[in-house]
N, CA, C and O atoms as a GROMACS GRO file, in nm:
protein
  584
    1UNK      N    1   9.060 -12.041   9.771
    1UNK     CA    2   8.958 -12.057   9.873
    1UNK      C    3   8.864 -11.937   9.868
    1UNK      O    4   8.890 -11.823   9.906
    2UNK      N    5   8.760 -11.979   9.820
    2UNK     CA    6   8.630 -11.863   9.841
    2UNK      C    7   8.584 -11.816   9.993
    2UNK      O    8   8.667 -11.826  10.084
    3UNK      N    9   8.494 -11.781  10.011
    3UNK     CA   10   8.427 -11.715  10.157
    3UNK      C   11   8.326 -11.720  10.120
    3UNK      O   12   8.283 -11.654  10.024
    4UNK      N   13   8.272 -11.787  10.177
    4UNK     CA   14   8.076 -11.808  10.190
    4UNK      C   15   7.991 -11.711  10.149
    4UNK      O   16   7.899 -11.728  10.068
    5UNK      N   17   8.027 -11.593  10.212
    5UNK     CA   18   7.995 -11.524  10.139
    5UNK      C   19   7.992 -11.478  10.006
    5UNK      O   20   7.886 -11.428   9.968
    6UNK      N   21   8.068 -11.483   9.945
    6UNK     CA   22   8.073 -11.476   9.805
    6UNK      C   23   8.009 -11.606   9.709
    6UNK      O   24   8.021 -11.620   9.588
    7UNK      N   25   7.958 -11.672   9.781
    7UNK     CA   26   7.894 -11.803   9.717
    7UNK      C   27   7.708 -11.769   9.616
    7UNK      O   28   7.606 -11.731   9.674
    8UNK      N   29   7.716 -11.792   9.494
    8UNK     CA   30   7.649 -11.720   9.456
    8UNK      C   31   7.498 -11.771   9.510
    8UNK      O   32   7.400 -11.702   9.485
    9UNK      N   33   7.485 -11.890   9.583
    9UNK     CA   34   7.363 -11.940   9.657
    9UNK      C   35   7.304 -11.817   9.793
    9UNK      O   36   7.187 -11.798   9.824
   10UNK      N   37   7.442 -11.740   9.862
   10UNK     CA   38   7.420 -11.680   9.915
   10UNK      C   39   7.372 -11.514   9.859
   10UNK      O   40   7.378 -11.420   9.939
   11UNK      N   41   7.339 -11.499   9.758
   11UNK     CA   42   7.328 -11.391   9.717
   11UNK      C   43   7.193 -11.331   9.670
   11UNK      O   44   7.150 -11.376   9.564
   12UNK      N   45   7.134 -11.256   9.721
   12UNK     CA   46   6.987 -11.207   9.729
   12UNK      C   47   6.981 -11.150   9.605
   12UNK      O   48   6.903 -11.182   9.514
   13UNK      N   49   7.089 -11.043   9.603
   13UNK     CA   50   7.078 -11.015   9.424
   13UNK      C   51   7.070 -11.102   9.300
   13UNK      O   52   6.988 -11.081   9.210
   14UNK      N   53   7.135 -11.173   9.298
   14UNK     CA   54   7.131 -11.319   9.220
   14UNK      C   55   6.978 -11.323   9.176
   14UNK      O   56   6.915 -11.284   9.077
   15UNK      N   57   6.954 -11.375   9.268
   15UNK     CA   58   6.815 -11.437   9.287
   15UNK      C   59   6.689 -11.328   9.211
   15UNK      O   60   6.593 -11.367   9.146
   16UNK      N   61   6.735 -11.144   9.253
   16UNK     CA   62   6.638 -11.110   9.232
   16UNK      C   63   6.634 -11.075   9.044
   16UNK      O   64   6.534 -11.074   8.973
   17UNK      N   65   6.770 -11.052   9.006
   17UNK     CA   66   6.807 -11.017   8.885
   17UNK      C   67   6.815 -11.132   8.791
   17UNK      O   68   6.831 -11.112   8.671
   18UNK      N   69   6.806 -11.248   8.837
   18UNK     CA   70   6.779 -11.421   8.753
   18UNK      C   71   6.567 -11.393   8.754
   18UNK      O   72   6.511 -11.446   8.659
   19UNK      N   73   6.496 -11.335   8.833
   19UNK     CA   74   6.372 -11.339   8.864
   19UNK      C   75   6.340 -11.237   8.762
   19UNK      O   76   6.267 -11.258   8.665
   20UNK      N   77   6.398 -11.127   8.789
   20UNK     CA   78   6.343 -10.997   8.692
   20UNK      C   79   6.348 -11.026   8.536
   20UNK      O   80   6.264 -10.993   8.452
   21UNK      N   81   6.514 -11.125   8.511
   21UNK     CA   82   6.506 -11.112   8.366
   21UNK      C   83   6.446 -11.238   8.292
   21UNK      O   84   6.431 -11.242   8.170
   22UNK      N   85   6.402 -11.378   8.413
   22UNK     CA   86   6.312 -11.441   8.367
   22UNK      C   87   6.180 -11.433   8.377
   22UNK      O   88   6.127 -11.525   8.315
   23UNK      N   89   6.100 -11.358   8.431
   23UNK     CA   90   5.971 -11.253   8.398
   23UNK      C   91   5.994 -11.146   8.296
   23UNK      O   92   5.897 -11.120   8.224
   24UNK      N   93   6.094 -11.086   8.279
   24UNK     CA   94   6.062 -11.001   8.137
   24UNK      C   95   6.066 -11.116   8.013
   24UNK      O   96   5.990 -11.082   7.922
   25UNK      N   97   6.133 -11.238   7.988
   25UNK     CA   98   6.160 -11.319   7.897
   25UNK      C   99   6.012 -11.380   7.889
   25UNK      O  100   5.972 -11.410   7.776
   26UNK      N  101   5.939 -11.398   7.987
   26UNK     CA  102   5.782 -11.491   8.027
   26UNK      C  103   5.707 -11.341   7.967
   26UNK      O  104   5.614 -11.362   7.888
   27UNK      N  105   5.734 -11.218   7.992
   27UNK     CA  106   5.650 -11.179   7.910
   27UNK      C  107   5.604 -11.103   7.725
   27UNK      O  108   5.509 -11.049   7.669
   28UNK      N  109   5.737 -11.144   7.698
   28UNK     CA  110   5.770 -11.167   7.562
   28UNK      C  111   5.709 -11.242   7.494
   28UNK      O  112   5.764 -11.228   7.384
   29UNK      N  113   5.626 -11.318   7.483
   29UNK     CA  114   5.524 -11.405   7.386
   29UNK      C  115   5.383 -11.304   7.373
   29UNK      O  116   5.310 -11.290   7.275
   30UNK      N  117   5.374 -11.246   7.499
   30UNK     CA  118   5.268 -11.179   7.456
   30UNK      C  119   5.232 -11.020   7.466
   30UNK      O  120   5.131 -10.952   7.485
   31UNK      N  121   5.406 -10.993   7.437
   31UNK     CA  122   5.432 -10.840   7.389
   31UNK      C  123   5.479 -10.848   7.221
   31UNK      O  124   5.455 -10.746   7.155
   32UNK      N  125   5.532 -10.943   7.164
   32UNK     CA  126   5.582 -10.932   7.053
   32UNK      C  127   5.476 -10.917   6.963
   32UNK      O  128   5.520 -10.856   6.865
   33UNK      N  129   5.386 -10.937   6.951
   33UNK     CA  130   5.236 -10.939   6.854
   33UNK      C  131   5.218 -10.755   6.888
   33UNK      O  132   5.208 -10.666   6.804
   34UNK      N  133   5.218 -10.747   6.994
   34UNK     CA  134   5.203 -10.614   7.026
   34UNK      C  135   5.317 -10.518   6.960
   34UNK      O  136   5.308 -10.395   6.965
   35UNK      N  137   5.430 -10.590   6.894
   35UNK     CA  138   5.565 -10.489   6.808
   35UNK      C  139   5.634 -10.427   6.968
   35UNK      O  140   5.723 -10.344   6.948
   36UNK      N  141   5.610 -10.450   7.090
   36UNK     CA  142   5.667 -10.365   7.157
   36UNK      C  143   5.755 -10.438   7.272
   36UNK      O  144   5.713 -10.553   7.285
   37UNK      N  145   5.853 -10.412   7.354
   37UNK     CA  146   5.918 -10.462   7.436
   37UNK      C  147   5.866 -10.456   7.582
   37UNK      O  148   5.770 -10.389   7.621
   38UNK      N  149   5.938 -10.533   7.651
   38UNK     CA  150   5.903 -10.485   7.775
   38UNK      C  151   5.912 -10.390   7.857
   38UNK      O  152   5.829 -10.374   7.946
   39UNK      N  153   6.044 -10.291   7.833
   39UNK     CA  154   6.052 -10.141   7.858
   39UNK      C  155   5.951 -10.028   7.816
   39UNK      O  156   5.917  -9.925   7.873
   40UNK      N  157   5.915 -10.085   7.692
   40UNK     CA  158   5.822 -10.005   7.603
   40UNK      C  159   5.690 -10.021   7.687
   40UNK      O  160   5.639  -9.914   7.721
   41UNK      N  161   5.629 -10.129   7.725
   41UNK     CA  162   5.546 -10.162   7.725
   41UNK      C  163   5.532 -10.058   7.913
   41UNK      O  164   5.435  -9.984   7.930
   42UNK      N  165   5.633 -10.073   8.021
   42UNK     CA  166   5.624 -10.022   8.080
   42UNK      C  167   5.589  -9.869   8.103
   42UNK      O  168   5.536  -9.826   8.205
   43UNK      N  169   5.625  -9.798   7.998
   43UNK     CA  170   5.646  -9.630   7.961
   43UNK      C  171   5.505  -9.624   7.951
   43UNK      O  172   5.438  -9.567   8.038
   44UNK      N  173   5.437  -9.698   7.819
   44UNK     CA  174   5.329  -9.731   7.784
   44UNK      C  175   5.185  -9.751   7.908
   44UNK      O  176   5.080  -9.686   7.907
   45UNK      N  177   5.223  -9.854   8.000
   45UNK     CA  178   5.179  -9.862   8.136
   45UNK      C  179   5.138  -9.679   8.160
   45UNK      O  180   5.028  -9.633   8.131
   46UNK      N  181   5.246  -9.601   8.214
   46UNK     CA  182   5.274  -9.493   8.259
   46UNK      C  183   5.182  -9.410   8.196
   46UNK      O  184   5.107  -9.348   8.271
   47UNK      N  185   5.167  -9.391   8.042
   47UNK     CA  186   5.105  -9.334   8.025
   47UNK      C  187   4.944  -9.354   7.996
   47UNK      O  188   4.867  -9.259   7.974
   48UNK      N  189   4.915  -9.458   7.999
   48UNK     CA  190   4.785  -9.529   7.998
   48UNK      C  191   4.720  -9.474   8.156
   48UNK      O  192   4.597  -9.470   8.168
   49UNK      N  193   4.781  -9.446   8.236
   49UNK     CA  194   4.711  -9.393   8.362
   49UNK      C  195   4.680  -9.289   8.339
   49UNK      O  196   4.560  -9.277   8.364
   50UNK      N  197   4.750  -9.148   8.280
   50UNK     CA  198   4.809  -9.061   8.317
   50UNK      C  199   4.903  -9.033   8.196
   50UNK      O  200   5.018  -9.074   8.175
   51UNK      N  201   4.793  -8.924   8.097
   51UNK     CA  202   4.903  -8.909   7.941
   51UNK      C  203   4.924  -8.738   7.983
   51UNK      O  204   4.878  -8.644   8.049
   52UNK      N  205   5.019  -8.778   7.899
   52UNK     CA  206   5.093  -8.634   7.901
   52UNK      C  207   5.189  -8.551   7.994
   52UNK      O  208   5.185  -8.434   8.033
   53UNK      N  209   5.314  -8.703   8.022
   53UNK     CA  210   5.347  -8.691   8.144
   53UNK      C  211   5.507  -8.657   8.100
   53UNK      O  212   5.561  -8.706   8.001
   54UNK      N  213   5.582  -8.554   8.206
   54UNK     CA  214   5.694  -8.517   8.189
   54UNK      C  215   5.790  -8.632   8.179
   54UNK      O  216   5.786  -8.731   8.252
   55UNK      N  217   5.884  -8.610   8.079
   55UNK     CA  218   5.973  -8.738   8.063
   55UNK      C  219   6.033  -8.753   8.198
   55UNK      O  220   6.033  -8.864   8.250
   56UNK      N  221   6.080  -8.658   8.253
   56UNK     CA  222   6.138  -8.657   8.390
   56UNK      C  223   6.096  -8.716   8.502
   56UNK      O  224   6.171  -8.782   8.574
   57UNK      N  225   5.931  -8.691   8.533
   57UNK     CA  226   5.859  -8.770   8.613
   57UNK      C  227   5.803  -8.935   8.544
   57UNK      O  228   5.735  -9.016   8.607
   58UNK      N  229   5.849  -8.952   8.409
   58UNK     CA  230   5.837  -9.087   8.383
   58UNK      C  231   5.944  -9.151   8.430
   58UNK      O  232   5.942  -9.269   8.465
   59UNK      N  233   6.051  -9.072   8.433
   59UNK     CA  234   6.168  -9.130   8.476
   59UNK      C  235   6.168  -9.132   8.664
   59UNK      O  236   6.241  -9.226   8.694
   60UNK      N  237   6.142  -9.099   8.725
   60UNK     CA  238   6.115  -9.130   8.813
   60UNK      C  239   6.054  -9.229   8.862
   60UNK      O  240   6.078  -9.291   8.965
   61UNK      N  241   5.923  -9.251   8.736
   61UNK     CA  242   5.832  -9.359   8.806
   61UNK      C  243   5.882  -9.510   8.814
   61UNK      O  244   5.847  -9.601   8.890
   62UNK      N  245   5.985  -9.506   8.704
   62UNK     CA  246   6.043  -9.612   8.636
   62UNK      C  247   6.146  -9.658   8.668
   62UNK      O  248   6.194  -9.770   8.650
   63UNK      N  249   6.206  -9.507   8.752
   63UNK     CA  250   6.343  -9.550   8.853
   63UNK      C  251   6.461  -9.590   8.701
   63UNK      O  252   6.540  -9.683   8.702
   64UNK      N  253   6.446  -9.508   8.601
   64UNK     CA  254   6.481  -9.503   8.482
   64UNK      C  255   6.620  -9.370   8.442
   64UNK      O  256   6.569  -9.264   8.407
   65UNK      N  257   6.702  -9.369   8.444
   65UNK     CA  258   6.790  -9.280   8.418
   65UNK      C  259   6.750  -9.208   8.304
   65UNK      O  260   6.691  -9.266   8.213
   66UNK      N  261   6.779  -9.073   8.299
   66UNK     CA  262   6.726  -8.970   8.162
   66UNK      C  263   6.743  -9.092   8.030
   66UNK      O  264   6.670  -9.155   7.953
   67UNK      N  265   6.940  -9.069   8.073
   67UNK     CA  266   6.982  -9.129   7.896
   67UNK      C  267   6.952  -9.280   7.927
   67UNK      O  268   7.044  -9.362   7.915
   68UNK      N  269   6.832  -9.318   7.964
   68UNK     CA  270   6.824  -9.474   7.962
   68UNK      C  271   6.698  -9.446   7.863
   68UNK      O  272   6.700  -9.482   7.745
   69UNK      N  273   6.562  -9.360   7.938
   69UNK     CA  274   6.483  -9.318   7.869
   69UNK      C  275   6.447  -9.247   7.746
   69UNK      O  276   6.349  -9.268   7.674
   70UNK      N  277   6.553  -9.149   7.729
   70UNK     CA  278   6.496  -9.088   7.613
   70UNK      C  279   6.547  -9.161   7.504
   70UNK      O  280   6.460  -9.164   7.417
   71UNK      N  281   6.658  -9.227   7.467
   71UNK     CA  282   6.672  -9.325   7.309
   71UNK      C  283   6.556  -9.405   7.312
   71UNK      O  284   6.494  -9.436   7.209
   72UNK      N  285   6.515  -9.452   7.461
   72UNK     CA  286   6.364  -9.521   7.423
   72UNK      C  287   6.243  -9.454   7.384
   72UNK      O  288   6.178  -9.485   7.284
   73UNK      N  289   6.212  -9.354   7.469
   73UNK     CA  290   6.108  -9.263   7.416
   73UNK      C  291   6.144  -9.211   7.274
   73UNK      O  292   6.065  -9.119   7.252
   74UNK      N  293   6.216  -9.225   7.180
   74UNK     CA  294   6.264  -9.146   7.061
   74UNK      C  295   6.256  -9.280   6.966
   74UNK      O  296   6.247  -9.277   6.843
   75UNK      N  297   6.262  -9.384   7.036
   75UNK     CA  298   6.237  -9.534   6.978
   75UNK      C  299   6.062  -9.526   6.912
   75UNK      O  300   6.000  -9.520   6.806
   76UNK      N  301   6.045  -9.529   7.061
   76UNK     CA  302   5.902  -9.511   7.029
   76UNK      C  303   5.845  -9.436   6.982
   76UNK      O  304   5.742  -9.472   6.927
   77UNK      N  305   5.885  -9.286   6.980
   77UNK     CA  306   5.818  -9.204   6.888
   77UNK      C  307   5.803  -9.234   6.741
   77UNK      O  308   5.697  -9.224   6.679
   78UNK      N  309   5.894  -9.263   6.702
   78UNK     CA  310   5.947  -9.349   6.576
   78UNK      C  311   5.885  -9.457   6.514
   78UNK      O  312   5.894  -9.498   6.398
   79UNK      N  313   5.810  -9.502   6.623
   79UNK     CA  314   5.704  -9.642   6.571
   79UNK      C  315   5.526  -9.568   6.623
   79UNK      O  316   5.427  -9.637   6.644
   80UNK      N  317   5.534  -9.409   6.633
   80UNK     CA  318   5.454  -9.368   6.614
   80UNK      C  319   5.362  -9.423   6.723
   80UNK      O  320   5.251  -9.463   6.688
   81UNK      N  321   5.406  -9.429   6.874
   81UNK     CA  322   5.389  -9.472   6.987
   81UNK      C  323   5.327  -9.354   7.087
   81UNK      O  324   5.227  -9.369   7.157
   82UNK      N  325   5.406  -9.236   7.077
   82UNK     CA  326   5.428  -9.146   7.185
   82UNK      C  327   5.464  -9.030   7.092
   82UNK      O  328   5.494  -9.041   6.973
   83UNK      N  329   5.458  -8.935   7.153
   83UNK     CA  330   5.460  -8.774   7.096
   83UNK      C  331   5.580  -8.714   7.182
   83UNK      O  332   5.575  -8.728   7.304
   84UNK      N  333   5.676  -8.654   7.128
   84UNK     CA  334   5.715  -8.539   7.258
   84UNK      C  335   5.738  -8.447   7.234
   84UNK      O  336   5.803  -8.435   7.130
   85UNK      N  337   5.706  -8.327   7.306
   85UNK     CA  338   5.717  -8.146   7.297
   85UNK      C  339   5.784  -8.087   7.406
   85UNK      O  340   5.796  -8.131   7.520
   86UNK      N  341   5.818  -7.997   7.364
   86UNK     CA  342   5.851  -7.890   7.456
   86UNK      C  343   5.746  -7.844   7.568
   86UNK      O  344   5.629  -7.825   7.536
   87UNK      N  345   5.782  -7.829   7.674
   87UNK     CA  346   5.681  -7.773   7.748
   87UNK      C  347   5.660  -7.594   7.721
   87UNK      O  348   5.759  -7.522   7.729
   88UNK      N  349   5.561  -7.551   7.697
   88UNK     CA  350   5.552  -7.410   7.706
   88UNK      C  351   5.609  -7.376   7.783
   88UNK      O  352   5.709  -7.321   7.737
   89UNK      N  353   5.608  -7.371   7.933
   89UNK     CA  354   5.615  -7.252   8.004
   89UNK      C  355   5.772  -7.319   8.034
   89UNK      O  356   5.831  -7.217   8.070
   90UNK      N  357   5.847  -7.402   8.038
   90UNK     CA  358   5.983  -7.471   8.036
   90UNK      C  359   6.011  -7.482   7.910
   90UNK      O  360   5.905  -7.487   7.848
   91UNK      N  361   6.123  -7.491   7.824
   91UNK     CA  362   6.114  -7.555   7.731
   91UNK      C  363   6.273  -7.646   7.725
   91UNK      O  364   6.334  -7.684   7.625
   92UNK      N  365   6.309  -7.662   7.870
   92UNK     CA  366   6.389  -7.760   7.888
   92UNK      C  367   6.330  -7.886   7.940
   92UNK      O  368   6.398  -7.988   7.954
   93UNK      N  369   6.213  -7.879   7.966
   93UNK     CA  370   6.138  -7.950   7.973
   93UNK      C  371   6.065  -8.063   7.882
   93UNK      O  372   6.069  -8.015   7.769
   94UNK      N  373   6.006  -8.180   7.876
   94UNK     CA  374   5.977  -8.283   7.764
   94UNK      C  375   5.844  -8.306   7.800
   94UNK      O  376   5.829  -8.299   7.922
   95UNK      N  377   5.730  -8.335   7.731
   95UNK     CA  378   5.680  -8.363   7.783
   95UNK      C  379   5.628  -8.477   7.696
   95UNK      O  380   5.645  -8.470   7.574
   96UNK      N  381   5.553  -8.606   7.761
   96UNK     CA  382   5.587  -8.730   7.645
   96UNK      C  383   5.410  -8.727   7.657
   96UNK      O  384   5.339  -8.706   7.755
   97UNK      N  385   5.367  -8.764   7.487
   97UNK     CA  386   5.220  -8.747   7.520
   97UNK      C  387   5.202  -8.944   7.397
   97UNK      O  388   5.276  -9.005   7.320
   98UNK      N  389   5.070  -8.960   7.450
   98UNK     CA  390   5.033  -9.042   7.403
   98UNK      C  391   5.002  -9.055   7.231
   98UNK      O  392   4.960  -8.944   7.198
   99UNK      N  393   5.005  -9.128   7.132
   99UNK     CA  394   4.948  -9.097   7.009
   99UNK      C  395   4.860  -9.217   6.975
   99UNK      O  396   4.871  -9.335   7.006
  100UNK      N  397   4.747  -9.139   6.884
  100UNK     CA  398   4.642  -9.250   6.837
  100UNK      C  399   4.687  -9.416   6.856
  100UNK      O  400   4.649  -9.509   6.928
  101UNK      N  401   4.768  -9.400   6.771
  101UNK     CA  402   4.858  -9.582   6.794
  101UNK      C  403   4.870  -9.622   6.956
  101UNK      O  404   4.832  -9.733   6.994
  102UNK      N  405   4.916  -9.539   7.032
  102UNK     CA  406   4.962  -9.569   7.115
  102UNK      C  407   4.826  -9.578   7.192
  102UNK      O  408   4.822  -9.694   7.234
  103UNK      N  409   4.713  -9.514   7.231
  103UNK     CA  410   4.630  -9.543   7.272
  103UNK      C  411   4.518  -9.616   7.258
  103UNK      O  412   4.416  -9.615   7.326
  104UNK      N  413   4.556  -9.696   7.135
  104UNK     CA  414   4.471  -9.796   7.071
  104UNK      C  415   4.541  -9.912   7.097
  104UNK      O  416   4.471 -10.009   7.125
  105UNK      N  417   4.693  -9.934   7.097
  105UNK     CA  418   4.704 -10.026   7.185
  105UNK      C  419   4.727 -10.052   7.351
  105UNK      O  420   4.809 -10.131   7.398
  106UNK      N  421   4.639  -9.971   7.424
  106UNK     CA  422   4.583 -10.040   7.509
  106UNK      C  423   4.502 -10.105   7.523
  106UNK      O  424   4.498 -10.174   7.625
  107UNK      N  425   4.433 -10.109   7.456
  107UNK     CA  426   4.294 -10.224   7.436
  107UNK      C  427   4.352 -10.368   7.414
  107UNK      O  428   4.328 -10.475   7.471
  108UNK      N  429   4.468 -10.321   7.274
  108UNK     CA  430   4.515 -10.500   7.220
  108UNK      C  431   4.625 -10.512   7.391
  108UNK      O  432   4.693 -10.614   7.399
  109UNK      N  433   4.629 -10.464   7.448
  109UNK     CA  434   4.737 -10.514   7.561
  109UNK      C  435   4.686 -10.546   7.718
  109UNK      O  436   4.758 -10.589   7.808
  110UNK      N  437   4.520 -10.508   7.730
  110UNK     CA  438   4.450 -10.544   7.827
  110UNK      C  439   4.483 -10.635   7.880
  110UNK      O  440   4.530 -10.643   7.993
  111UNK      N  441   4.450 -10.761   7.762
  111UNK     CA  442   4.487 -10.947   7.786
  111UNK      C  443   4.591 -10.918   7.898
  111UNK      O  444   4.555 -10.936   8.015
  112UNK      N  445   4.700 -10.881   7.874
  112UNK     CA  446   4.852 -10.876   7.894
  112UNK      C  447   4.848 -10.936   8.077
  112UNK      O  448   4.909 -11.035   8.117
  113UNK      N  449   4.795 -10.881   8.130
  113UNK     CA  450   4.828 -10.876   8.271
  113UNK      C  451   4.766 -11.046   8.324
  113UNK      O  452   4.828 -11.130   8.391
  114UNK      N  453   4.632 -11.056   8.269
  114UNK     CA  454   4.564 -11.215   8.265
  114UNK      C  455   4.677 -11.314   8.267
  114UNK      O  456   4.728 -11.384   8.354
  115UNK      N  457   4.704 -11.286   8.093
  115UNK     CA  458   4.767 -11.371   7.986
  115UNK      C  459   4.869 -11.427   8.132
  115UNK      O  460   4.858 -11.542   8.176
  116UNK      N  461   4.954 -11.337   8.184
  116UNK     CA  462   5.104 -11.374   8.276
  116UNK      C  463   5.044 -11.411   8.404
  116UNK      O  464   5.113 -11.453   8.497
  117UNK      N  465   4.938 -11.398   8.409
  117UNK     CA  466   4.857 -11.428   8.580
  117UNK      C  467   4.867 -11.632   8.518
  117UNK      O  468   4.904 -11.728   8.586
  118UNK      N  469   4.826 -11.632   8.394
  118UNK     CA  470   4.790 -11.801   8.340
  118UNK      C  471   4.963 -11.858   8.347
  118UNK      O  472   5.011 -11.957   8.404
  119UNK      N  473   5.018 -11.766   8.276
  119UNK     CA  474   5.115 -11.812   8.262
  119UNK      C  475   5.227 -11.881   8.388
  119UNK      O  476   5.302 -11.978   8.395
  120UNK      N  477   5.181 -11.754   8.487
  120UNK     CA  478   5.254 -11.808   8.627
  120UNK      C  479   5.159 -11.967   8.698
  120UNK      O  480   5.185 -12.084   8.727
  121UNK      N  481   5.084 -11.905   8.697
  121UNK     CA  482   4.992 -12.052   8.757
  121UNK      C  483   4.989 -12.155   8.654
  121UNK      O  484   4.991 -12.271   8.695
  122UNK      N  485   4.986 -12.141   8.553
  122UNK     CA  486   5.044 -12.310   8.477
  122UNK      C  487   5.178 -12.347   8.510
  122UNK      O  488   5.219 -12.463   8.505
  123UNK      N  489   5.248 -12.245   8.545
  123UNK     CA  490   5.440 -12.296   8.648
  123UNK      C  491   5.361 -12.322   8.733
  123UNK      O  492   5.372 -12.445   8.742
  124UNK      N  493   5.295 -12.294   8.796
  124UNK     CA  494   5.262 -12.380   8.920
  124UNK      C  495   5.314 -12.254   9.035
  124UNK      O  496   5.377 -12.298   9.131
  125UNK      N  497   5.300 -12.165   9.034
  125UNK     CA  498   5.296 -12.009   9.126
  125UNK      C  499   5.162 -12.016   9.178
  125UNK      O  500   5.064 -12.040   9.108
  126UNK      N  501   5.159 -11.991   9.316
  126UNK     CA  502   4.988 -11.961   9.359
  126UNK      C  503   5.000 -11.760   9.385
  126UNK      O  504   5.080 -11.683   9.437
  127UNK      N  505   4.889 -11.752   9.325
  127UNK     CA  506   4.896 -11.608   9.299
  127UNK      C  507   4.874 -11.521   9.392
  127UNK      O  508   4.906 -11.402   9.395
  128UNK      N  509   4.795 -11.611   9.498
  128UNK     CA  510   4.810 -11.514   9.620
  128UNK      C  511   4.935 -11.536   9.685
  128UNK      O  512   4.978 -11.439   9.749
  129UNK      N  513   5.005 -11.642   9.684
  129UNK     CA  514   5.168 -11.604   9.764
  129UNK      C  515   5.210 -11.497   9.683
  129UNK      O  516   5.250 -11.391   9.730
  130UNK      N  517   5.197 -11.534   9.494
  130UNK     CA  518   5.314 -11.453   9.484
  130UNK      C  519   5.255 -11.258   9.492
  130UNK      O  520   5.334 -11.173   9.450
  131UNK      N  521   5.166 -11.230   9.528
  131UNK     CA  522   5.080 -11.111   9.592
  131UNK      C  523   5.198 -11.088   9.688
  131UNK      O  524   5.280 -10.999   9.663
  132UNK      N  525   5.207 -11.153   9.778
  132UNK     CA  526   5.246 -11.097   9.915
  132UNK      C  527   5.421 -11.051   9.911
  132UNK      O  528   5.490 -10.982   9.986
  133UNK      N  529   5.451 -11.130   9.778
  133UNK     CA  530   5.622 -11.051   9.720
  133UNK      C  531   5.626 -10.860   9.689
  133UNK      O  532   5.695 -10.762   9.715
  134UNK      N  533   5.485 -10.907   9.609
  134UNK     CA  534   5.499 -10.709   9.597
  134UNK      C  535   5.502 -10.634   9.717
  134UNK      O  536   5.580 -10.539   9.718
  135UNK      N  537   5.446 -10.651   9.801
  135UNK     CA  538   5.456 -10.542   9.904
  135UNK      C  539   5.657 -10.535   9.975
  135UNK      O  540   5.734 -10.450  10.018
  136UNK      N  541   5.657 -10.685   9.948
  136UNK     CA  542   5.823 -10.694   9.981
  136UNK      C  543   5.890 -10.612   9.892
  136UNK      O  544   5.962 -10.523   9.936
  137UNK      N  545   5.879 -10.626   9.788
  137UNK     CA  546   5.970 -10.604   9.667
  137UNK      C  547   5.930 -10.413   9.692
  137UNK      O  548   6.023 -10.333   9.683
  138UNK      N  549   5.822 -10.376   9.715
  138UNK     CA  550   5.801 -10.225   9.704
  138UNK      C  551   5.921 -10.164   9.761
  138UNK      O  552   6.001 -10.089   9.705
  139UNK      N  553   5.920 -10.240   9.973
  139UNK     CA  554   5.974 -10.195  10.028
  139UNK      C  555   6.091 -10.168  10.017
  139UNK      O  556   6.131 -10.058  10.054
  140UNK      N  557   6.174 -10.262   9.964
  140UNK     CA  558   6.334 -10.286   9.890
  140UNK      C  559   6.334 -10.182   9.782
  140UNK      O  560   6.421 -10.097   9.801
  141UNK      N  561   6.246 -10.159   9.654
  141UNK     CA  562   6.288 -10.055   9.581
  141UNK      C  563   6.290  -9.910   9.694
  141UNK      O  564   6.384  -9.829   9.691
  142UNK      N  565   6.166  -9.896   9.793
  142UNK     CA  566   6.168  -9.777   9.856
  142UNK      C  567   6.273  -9.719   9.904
  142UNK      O  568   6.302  -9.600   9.896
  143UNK      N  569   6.385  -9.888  10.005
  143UNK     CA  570   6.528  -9.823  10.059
  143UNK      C  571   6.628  -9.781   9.981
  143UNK      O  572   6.698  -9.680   9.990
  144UNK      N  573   6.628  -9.901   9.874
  144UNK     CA  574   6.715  -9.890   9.770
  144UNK      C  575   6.729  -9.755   9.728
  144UNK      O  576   6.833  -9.690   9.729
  145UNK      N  577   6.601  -9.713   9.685
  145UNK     CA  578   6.632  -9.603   9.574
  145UNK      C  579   6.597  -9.456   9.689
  145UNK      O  580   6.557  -9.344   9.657
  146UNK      N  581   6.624  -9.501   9.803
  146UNK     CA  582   6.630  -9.300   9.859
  146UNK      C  583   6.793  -9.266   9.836
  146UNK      O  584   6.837  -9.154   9.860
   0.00000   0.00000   0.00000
């Protein structure tokens, strides 16, 4: 005999971790041309605002554990993505910088954000409801992660 609770219909996590990893899978058609993943592509995000940013505070932004990040950042350096140095005045410090490649594909990855705006509204998503999830979803990472 189960308890209702434990019923996986009742489960908010369910729901949000079936959502997250079928939006990273929806945006795989039009990261793979790009050679890059969806983690990648996030770091990438990060530094497209704002290059030359401490691995540490990428990891923050990303809500990303060190050793989650750096085999990726070392991934990417590797495909000649991202740069990383020592900080001068730290040199326990990282600091992850952008490279030619890497800032040339922001241009081929512009589409990107459109491309999944089409993609949701051909499912049949209206884009202003699904608008009004982010401010939800912010608030939940905000409690979550103090």
């Amino acid at each position: 005999m189960s308890s209702d609770n434990l019923k996986l219909s009742r489960q908010g996590c369910f729901r949000l971790y079936t959502a997250a990893r079928l939006m990273i899978q929806a945006y795989q058609p039009m990261l793979a041309p790009l050679g890059i993943t969806y983690t990648q592509y996030l770091v990438l995000m990060v530094l497209w605002e704002q290059d030359a940013q401490l691995l540490n505070a990428i990891s923050r932004r990303l809500y990303l554990e060190s050793n989650t990040l750096t085999p990726l950042i070392k991934r990417m350096e590797a495909m000649k993505l991202v740069a990383r140095k020592k900080n001068r005045d730290d040199g326990r410090q990282i600091i992850i910088t952008l490279t030619e490649h890497g800032r040339a594909l922001e241009q081929q990855a512009a589409s990107v954000p459109d491309c999944m705006a089409s993609v949701l509204t051909e499912r049949g998503i209206n884009l202003e409801e699904y608008a009004v999830v982010n401010p939800q979803l912010d608030r939940l990472i905000e409690i979550l992660s103090e």
